[in-house]
C-alpha positions as CSV (number, residue, x, y, z in Angstrom):
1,X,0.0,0.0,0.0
2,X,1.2,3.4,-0.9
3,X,0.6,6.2,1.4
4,X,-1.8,9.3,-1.1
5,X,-0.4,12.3,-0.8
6,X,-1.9,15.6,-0.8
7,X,-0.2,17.5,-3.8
8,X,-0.1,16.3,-7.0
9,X,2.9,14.8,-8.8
10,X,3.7,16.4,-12.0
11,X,3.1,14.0,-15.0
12,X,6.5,15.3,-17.0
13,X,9.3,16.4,-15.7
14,X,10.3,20.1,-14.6
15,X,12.7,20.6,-17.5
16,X,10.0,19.7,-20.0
17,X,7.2,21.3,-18.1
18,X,9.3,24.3,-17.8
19,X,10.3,24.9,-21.7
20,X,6.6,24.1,-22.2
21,X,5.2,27.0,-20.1
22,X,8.4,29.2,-21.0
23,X,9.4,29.5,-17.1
24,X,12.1,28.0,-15.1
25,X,12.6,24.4,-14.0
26,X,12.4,26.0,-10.0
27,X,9.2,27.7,-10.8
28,X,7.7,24.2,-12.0
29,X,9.1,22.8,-8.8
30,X,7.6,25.6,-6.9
31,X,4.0,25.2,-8.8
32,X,4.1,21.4,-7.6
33,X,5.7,22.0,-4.0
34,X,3.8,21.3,-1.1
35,X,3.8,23.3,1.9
36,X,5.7,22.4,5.6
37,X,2.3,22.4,7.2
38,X,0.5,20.0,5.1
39,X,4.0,17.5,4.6
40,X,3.4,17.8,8.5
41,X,-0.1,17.4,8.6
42,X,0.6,14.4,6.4
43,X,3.7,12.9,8.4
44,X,1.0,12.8,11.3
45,X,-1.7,11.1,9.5
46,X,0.8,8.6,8.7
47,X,1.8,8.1,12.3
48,X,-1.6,7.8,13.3
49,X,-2.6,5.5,10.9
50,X,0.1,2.8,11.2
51,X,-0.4,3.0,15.2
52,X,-4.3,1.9,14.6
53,X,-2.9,-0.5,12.4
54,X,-1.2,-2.4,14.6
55,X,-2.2,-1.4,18.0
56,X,-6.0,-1.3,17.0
57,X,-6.0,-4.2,14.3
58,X,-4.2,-6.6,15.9
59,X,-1.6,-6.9,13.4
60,X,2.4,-7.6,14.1
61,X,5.8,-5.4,13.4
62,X,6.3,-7.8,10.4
63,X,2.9,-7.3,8.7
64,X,2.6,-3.4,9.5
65,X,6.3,-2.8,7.9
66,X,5.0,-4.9,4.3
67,X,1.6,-3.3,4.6
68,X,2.9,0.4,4.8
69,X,5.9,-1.0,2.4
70,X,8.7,0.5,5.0
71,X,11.3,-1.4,7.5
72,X,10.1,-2.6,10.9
73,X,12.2,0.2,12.5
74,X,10.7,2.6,10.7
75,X,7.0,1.5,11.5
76,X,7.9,1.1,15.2
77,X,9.7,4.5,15.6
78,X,6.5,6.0,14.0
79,X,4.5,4.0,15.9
80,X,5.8,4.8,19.2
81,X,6.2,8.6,18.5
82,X,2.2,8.0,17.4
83,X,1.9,6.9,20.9
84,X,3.5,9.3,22.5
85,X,1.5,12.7,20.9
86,X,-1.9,10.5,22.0
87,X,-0.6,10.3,25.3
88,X,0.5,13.8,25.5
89,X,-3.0,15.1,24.0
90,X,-4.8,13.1,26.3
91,X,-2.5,14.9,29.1
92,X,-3.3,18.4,27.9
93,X,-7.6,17.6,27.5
94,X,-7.7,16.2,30.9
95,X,-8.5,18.7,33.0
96,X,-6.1,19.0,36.4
């Protein structure tokens, strides 16, 4: 499974795309850049959505790291960070 990002990719490349609109190739790039808060916002979902994976589904390291198509370090580490920002939300909406 691939994770869907937000942006669009650009179907050519930004050399071509470039001559085509008679611009720069960092213009192109710009055009089809996404922005830090949405590549967070993203990153986040992610996290989130391999934790349910494997903490609400049942399923193991092995079979979350093929599923998301990443190593077993990488799903844990996001995993456990996952983990960690529930933990800390739940902290900050309880009230004290």
């Amino acid at each position: 499974m691939t994770i869907q990002t937000i942006r669009k990719k650009r179907p050519l490349p930004a050399k071509e795309l470039a001559a085509m609109y008679d611009v720069s190739v960092r213009t192109i790039q710009r055009w089809a850049s996404q922005t830090r808060k949405d590549w967070i916002d993203e990153q986040a979902t992610l996290r989130e959505s391999i934790r349910a994976y494997h903490d609400d589904e049942g399923h193991t390291w092995p079979q979350t790291a093929e599923h998301f198509g990443m190593s077993q370090d990488a799903v844990r580490s996001r995993c456990y960070r996952a983990r960690k920002e529930r933990a800390a939300e739940a902290k900050a909406a309880r009230p004290e």
